[in-house]
MARBA-3410 file (N, C-alpha, C, O; in Angstrom, 1 decimal):
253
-3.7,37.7,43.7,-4.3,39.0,43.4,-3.2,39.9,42.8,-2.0,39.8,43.0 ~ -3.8,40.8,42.1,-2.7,41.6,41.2,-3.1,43.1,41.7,-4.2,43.1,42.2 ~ -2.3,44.3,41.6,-2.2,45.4,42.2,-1.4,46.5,41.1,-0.3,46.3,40.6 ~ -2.2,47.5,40.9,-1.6,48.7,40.1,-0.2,49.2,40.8,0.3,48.4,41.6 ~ 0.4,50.2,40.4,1.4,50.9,41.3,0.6,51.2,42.6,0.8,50.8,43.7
-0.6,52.2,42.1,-1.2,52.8,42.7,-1.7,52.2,44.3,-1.7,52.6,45.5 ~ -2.1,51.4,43.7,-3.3,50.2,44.6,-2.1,49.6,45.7,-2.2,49.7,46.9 ~ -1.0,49.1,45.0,-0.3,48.7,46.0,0.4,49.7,46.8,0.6,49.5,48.0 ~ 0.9,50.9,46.2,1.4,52.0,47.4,0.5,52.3,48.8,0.8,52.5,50.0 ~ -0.8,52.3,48.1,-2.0,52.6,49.4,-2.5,51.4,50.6,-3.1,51.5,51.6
-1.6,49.9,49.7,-1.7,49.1,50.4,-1.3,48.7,51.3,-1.7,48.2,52.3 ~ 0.4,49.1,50.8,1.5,49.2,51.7,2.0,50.2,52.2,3.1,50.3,52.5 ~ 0.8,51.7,52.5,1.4,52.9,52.9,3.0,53.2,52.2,3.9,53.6,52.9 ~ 3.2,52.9,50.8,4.7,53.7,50.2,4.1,54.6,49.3,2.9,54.5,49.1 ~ 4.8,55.4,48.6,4.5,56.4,47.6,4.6,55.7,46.4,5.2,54.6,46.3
4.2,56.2,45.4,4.3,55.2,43.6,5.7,55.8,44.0,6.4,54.9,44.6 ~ 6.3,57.0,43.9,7.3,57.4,44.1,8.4,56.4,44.1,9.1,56.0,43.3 ~ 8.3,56.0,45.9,9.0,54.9,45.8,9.4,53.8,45.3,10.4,53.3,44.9 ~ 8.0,53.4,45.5,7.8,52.2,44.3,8.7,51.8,42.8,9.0,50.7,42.3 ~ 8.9,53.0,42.3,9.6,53.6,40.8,10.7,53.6,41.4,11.4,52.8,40.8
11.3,54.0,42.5,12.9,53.7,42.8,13.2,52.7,43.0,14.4,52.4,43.0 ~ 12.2,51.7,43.2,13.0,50.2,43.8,12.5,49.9,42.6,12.5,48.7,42.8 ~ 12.2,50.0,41.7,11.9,49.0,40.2,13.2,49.8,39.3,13.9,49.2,38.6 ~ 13.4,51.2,39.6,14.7,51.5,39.0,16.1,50.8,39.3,16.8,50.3,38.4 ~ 16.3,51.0,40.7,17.4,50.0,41.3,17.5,48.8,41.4,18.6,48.2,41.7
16.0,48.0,41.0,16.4,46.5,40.7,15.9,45.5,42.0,15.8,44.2,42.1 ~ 15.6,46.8,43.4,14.7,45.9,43.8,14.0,45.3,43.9,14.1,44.2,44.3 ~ 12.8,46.0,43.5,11.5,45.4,43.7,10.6,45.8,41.9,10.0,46.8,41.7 ~ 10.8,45.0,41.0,10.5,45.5,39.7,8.9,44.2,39.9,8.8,43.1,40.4 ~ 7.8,45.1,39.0,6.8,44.7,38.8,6.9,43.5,38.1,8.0,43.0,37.6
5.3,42.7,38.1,5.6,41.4,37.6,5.4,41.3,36.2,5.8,40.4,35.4 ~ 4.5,42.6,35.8,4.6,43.4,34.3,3.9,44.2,33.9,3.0,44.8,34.6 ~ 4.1,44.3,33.0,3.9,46.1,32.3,2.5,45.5,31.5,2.4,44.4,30.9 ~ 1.4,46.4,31.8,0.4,46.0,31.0,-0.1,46.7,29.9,0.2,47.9,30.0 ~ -0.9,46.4,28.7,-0.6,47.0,27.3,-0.8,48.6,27.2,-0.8,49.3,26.2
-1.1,49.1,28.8,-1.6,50.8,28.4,0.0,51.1,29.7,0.1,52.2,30.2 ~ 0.8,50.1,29.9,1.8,50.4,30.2,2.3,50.7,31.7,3.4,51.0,32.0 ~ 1.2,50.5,32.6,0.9,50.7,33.8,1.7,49.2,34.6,1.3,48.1,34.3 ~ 2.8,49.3,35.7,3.3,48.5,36.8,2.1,48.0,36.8,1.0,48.6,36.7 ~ 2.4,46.3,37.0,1.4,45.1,37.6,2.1,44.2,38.6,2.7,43.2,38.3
1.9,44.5,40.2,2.4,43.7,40.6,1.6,42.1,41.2,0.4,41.7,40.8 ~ 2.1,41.7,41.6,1.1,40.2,41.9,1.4,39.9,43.8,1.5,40.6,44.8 ~ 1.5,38.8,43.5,2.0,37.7,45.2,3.2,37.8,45.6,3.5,38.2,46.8 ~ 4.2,37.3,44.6,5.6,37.5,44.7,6.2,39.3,45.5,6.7,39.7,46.5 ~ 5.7,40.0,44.0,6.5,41.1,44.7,5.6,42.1,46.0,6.0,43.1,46.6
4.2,41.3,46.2,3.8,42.0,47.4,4.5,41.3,48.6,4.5,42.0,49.6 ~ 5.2,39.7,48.7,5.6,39.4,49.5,7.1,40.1,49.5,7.6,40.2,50.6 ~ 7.7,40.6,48.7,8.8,40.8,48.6,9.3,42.2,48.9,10.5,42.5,49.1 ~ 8.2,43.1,48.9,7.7,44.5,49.4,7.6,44.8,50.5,7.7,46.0,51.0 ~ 7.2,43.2,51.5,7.2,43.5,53.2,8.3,43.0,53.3,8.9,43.6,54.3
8.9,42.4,52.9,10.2,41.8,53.5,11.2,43.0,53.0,12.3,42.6,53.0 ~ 11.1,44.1,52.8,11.8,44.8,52.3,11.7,46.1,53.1,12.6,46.9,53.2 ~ 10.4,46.2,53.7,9.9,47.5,54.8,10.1,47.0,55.8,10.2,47.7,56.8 ~ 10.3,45.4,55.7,10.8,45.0,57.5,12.4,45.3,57.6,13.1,45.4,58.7 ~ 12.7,45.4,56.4,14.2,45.4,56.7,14.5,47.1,56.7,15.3,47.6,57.5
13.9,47.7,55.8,14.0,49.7,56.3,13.7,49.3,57.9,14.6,49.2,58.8 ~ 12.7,49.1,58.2,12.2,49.2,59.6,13.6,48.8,60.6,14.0,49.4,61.6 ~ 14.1,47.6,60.0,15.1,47.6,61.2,16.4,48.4,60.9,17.3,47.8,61.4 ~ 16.8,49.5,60.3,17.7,50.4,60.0,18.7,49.8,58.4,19.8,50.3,58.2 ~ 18.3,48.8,57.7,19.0,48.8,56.9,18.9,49.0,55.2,18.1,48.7,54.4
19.9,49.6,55.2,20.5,50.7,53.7,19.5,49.3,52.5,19.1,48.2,52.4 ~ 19.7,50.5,51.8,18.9,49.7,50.2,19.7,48.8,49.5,19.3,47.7,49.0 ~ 21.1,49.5,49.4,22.0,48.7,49.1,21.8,47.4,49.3,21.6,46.5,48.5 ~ 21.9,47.2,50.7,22.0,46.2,51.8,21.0,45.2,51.5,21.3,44.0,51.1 ~ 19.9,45.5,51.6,18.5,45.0,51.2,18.4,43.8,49.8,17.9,42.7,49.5
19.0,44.9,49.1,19.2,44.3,47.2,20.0,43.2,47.5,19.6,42.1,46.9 ~ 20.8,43.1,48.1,21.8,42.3,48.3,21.3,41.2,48.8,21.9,40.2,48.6 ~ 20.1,41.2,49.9,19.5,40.2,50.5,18.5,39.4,49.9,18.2,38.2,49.8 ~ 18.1,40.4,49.4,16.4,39.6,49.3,17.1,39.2,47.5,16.3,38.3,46.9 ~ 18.0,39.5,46.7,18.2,38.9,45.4,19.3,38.1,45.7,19.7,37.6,44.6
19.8,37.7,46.5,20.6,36.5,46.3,19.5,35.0,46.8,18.6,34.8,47.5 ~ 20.5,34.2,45.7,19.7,33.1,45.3,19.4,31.7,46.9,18.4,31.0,47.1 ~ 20.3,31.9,47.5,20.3,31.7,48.8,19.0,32.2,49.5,18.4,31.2,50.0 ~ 18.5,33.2,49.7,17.4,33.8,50.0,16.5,33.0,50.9,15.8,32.3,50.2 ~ 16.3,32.9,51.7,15.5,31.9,52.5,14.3,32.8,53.7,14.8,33.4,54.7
12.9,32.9,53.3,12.1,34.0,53.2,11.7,33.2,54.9,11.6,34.1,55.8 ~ 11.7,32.3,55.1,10.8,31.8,56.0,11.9,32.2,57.3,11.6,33.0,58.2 ~ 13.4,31.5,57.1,14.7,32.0,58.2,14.6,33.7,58.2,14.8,34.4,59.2 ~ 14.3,34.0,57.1,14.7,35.8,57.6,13.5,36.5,58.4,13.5,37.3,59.3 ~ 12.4,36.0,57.9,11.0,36.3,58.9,11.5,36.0,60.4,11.8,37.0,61.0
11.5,35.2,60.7,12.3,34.6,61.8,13.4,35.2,62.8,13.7,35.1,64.0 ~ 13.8,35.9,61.8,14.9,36.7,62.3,14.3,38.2,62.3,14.6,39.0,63.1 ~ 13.2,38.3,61.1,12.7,39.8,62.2,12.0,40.4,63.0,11.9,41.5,63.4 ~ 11.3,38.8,63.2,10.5,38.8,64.6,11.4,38.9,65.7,11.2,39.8,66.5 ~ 12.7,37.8,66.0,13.5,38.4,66.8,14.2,39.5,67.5,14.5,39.7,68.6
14.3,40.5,65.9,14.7,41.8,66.3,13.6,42.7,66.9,13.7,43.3,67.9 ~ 12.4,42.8,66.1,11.3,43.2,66.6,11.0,42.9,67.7,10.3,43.7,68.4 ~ 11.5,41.5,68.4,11.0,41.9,70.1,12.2,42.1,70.7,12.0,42.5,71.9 ~ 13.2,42.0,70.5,14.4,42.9,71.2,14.3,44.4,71.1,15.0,45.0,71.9 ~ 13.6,45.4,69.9,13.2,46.2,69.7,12.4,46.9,71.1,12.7,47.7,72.0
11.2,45.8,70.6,10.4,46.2,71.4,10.3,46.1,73.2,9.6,46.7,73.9 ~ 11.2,44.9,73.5,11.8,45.0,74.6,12.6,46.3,75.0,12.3,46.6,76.2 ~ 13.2,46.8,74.7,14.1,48.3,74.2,12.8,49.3,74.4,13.0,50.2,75.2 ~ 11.5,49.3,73.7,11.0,50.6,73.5,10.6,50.7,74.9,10.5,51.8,75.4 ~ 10.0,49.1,76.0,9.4,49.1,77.0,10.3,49.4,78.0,9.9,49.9,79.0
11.5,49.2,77.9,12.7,49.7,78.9,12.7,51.1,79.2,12.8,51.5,80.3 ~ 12.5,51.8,78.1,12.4,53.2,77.9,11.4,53.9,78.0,11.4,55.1,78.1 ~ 10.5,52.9,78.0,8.9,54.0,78.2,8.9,53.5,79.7,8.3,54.5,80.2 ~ 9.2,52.3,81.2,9.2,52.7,82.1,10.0,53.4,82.8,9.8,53.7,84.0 ~ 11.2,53.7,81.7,12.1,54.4,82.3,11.9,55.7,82.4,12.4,56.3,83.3
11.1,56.3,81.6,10.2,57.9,81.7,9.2,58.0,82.5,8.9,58.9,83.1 ~ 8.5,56.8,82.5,7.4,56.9,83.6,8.0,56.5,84.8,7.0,55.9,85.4 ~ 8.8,56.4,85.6,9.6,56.3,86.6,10.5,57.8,86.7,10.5,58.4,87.8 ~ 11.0,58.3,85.9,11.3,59.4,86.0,10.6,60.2,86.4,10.9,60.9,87.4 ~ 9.3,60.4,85.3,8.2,61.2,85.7,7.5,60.9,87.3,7.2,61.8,88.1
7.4,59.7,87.5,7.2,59.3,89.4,8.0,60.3,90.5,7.8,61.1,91.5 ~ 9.2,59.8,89.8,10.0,60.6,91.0,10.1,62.2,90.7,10.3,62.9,91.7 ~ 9.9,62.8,89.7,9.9,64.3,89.2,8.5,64.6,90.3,8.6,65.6,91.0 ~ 7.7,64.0,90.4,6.6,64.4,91.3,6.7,63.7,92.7,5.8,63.6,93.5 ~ 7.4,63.5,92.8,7.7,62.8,94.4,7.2,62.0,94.5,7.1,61.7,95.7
6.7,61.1,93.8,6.1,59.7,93.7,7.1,58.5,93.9,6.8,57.4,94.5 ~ 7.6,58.7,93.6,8.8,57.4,93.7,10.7,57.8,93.5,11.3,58.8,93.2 ~ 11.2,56.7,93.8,12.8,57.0,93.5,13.4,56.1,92.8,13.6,54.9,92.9 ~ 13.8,57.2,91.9,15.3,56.3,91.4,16.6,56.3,91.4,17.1,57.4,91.5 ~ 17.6,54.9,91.3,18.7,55.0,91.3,19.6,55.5,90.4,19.1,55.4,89.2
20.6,56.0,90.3,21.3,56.5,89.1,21.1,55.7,87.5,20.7,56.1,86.4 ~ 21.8,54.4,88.1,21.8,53.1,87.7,19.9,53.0,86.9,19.8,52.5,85.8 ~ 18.9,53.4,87.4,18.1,52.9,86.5,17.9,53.7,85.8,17.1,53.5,84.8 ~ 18.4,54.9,86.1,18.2,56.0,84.6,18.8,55.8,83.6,18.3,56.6,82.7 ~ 19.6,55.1,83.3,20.7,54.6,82.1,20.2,53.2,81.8,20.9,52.6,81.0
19.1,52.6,82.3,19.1,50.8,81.8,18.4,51.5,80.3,19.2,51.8,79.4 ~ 17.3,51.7,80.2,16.8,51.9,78.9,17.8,52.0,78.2,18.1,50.8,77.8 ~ 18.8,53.0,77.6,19.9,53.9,77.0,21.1,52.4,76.9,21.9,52.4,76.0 ~ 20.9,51.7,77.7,21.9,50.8,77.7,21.8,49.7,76.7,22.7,49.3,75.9 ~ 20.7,49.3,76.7,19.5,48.1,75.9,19.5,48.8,74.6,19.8,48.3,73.5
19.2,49.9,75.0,19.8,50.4,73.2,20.8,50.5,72.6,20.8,50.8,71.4 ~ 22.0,50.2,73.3,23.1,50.5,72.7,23.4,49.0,72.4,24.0,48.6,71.4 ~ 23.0,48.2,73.2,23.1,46.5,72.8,22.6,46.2,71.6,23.2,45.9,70.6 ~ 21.1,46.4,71.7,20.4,46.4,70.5,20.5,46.9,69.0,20.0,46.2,68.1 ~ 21.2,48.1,68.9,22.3,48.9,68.3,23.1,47.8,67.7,22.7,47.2,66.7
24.0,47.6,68.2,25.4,46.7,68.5,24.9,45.2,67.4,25.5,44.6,66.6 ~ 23.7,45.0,67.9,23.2,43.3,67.6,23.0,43.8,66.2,23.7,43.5,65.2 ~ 21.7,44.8,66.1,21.4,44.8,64.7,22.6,45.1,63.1,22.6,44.7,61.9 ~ 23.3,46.1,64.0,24.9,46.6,62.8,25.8,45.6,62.9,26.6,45.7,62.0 ~ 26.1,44.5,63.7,27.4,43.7,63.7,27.3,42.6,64.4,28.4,42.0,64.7
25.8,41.9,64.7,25.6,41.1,65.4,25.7,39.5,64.8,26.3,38.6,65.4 ~ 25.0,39.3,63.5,25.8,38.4,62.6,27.2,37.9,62.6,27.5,36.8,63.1 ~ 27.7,38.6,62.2,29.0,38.7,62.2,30.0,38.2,63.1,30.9,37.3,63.0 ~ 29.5,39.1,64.4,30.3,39.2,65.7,29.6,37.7,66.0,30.7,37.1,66.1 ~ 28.8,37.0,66.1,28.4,35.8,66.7,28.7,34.8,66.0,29.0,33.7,66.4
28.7,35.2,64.7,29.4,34.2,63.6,31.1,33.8,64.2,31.5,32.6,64.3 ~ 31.8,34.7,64.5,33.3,34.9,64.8,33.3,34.3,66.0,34.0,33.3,66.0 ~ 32.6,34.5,67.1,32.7,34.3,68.5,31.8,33.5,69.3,31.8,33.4,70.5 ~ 31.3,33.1,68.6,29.7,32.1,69.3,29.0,33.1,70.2,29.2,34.1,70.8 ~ 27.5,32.0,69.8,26.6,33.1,70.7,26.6,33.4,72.5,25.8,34.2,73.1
27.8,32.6,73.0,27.7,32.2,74.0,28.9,34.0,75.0,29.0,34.6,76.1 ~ 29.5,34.0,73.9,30.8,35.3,74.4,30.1,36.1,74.1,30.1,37.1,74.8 ~ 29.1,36.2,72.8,28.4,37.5,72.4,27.4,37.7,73.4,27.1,38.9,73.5 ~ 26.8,37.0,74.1,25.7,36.9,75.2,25.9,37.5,76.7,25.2,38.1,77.6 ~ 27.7,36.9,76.4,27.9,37.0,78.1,28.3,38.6,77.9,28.1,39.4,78.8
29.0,39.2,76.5,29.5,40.8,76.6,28.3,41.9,76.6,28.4,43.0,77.0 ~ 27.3,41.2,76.0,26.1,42.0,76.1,25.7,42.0,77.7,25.2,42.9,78.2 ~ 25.8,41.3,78.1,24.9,41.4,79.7,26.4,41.7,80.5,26.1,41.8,81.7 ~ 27.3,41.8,80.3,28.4,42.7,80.9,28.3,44.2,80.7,28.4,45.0,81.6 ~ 27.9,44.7,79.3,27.5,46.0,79.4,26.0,46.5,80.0,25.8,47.7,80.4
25.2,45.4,79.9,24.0,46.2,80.8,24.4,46.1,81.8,23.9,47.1,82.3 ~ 25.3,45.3,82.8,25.6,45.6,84.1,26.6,46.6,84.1,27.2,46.7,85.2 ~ 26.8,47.1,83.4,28.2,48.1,83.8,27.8,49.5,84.6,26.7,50.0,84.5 ~ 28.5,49.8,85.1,27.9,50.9,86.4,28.5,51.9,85.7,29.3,51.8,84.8 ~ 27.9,53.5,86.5,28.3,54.8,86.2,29.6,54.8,85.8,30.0,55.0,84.6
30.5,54.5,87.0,31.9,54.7,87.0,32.4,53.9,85.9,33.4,54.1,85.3 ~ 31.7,52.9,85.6,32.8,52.5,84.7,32.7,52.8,83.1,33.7,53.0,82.3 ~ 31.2,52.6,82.8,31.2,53.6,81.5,31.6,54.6,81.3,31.9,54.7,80.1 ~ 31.9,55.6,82.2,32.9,56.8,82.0,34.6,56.5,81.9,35.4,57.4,81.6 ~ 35.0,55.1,82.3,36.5,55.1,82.6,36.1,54.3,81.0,37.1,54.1,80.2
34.8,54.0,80.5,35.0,53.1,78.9,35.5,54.5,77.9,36.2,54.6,76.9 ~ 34.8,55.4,78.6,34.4,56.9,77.5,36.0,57.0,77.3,36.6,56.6,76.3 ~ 36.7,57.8,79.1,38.2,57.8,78.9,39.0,57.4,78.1,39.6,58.1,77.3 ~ 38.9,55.6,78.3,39.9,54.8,77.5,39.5,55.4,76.0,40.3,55.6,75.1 ~ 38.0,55.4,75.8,37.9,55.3,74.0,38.7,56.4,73.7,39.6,56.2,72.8
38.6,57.8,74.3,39.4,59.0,74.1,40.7,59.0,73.8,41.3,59.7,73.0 ~ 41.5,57.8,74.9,42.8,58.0,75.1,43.2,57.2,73.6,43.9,57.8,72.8 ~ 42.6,55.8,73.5,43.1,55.0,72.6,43.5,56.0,71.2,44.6,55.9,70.6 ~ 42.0,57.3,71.0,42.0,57.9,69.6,43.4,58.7,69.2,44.0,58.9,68.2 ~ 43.7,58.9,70.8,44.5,60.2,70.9,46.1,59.7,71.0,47.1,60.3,70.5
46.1,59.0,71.4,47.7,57.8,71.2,47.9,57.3,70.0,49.0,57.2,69.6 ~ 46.5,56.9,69.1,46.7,56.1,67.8,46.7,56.9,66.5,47.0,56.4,65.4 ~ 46.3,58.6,66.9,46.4,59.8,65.7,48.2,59.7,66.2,49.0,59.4,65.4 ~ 48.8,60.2,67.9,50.1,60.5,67.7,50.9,59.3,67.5,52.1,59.5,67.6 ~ 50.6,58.0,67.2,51.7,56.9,66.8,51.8,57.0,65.3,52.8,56.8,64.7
50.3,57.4,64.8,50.2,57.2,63.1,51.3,58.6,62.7,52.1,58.6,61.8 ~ 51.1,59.6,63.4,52.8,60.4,62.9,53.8,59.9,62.5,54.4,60.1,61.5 ~ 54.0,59.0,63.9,55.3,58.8,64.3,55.5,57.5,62.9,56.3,57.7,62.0 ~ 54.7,56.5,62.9,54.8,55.8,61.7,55.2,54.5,61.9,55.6,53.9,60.9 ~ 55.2,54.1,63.1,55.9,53.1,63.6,54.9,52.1,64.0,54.1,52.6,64.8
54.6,50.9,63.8,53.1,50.4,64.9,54.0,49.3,65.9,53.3,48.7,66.7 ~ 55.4,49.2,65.9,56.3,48.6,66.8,56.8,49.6,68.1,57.3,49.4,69.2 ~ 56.4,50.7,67.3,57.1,51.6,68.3,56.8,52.1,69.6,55.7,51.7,69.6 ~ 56.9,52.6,70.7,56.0,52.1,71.7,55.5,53.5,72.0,55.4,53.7,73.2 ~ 55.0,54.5,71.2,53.4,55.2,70.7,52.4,54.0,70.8,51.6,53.6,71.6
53.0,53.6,69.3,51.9,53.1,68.9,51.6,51.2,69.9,50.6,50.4,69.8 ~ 52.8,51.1,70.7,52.0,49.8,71.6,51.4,50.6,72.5,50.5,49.9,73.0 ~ 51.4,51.5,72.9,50.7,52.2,74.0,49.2,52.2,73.9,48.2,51.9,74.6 ~ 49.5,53.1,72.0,47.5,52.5,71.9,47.4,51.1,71.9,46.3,50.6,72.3 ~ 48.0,50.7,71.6,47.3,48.7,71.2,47.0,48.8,72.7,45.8,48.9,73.0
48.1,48.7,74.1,47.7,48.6,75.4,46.4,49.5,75.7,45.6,49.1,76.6 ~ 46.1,50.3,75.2,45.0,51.5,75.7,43.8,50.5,75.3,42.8,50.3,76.0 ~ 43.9,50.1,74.1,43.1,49.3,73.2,42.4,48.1,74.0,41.2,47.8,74.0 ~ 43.3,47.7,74.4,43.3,46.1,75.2,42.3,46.6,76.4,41.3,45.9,76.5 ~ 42.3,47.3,77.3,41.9,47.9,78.6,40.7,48.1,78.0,39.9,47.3,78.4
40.2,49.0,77.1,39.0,49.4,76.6,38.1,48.2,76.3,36.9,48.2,76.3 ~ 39.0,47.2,76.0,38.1,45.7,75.4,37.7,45.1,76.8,36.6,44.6,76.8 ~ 38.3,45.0,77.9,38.0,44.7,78.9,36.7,45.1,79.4,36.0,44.3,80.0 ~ 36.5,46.1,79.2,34.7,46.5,80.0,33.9,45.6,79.3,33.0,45.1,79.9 ~ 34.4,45.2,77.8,33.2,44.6,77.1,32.9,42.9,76.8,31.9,42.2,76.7
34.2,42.5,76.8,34.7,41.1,76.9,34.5,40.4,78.2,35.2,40.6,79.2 ~ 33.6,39.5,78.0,33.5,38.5,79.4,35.6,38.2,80.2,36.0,38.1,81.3 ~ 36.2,38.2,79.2,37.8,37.4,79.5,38.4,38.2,78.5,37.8,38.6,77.6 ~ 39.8,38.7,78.7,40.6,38.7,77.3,41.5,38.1,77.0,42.3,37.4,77.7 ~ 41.3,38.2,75.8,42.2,36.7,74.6,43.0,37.4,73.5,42.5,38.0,72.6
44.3,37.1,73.5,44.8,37.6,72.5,44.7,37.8,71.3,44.9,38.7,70.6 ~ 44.1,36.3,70.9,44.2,35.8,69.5,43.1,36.4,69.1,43.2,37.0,68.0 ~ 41.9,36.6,69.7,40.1,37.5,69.8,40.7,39.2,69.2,40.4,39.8,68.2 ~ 41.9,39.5,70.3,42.2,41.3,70.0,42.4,41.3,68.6,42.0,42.1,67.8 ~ 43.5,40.1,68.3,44.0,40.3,67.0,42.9,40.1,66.0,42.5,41.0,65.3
42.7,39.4,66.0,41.2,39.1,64.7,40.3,40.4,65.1,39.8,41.0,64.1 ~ 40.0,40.7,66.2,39.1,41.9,65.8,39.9,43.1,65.1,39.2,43.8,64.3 ~ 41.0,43.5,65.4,41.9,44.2,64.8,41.8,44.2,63.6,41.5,45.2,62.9 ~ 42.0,42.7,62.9,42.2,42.4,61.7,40.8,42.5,61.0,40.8,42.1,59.8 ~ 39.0,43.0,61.8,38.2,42.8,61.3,38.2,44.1,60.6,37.8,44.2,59.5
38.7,45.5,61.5,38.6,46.3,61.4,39.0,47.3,60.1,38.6,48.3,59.6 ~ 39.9,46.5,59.6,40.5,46.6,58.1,39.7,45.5,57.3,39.5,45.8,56.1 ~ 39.3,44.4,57.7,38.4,44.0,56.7,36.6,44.4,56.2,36.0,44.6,55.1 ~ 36.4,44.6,57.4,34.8,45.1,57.9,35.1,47.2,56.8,36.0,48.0,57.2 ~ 34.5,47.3,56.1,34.6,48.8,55.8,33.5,49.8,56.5,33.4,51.0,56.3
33.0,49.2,57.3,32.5,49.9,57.9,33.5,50.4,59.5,33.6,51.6,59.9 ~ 33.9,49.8,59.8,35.1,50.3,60.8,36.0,50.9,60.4,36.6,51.8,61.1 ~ 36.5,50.4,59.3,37.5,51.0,58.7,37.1,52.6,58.2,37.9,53.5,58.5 ~ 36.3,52.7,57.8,35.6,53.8,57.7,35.4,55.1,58.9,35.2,56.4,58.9 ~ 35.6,54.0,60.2,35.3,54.8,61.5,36.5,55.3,61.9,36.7,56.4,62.3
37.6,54.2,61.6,39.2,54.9,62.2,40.0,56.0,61.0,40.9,56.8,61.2 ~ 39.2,55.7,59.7,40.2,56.0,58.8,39.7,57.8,58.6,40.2,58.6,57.8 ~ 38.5,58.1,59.5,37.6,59.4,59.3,38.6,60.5,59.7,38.2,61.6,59.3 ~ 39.3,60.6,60.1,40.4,61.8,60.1,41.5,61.6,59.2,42.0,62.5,58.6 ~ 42.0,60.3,59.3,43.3,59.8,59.0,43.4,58.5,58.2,43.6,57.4,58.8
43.2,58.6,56.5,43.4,57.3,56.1,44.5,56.4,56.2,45.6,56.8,55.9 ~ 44.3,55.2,56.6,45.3,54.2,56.7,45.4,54.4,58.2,46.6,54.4,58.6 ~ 44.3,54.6,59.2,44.6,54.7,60.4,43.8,53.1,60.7,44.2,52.3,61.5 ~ 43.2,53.0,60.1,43.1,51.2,61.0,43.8,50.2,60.5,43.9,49.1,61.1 ~ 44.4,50.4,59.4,45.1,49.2,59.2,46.9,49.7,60.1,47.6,48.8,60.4
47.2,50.9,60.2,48.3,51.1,61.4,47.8,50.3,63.1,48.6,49.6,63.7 ~ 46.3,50.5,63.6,46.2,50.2,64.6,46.2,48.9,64.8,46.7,48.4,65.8 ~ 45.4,47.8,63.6,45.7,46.6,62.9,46.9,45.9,63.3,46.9,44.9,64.0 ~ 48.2,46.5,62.7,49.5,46.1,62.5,49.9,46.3,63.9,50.1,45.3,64.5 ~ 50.0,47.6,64.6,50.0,47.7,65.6,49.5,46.7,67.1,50.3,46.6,68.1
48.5,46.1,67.0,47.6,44.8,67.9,48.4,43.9,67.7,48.9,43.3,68.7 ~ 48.7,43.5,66.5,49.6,41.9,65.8,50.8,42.2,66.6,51.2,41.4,67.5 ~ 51.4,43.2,66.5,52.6,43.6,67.3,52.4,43.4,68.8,53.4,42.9,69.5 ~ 51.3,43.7,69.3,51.4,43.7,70.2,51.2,42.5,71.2,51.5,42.3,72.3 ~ 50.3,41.5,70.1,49.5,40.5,70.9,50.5,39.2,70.6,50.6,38.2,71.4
51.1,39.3,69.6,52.6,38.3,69.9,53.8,38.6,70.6,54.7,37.9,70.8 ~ 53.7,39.5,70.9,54.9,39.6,72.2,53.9,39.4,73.5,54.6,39.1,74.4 ~ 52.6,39.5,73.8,52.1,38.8,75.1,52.5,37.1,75.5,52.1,36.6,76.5
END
């Protein structure tokens, strides 16, 4: 079956609007122009339309998208697959959180009690889920699914106290690794102090620590631009100092 702009925006709840930006950018371009000039889409790009709102839906950029769904690799049936998985880790996540308000609301009426501890599981599940969707690939590709499994279910068990000593360390690491990047030195022992501050921080989240693991994530950190992006946000050339800094540090262990 074939579909106007029109017809298919109302089909798929998007605007022509949009529609015109993903045929401008090379996403999603119609299957042709018909002689009074009007977008014709067909099967192809209605299938190619959902696979493209499932992927807005799970938080990722356009950019991102273009990049997926047009490389020749493309394999329609494995990525479905994969967004059914996120969709029920999702939605596992929204139910954490919706009994976590209706348990709240219990106890706001004297109906029931909760522990500190279960006020934070929702909030936790999301930050896993978080975690899986922006770097989860990746991180499991590097580390097998077996370390990425066991650090995920170390941070849902992680208690009050120690998420606050995670918050600490993330503070102190920032604040050792702005005063080593002064100093200029990633040998220097500023800057091993953050790499040590660094190492302790990795501990809350790491089933074990491994040196050769600190250094390669170090080294992801300057490869990955999206981290790099995260350390370098006051101070460019701050992750590839903390980088150099870890190597330093994790061969003299």
């Amino acid at each position: 079956m074939e579909y106007t702009i029109q017809k298919l925006g109302l089909l798929a709840g998007v605007s022509t609007r949009t529609l015109r930006y993903y045929d401008e950018i090379g996403l999603l371009k119609p299957a042709r122009i018909n002689s009074s000039g009007y977008r014709i889409y067909g099967q192809q790009e209605v299938d190619r339309l959902q696979q493209i709102l499932f992927y807005r839906e799970l938080g990722v950029n356009l950019e991102e998208i273009k990049a997926i769904v047009t490389s020749p690799s493309f394999d329609a049936d494995r990525t479905l697959a994969e967004h059914r998985d996120k969709l029920l880790q999702k939605r596992e996540q929204l139910d954490l959180l919706i009994a976590n308000v209706e348990l709240t609301l219990a106890q706001r009426k004297g109906k029931s009690t909760m522990s500190d501890k279960q006020k934070f599981e929702g909030f936790k599940q999301k930050l896993v889920s978080d975690n899986e969707e922006r770097y989860g690939a990746e991180i499991r590709q590097k580390y097998g699914d077996k370390q990425v499994d066991l650090s995920n279910e170390k941070v849902l068990n992680m208690t009050e106290e120690e998420a606050a000593k995670v918050e600490q360390l993330a503070a102190a690491v920032h604040a050792a690794l702005a005063e080593a990047f002064v100093d200029g030195d990633p040998a220097g022992e500023l800057a091993q102090r953050a790499a040590d501050l660094h190492r302790q921080w990795l501990t809350f989240f790491w089933p074990s620590y491994n040196k050769e693991a600190h250094a390669n994530l170090a080294q992801m950190y300057v490869d990955d631009e999206r981290f790099t992006a995260y350390y370098d946000k006051n101070q460019p050339g701050t992750a590839q100092f903390l980088c150099d800094a870890v190597q330093i540090y994790t061969n003299r262990l």
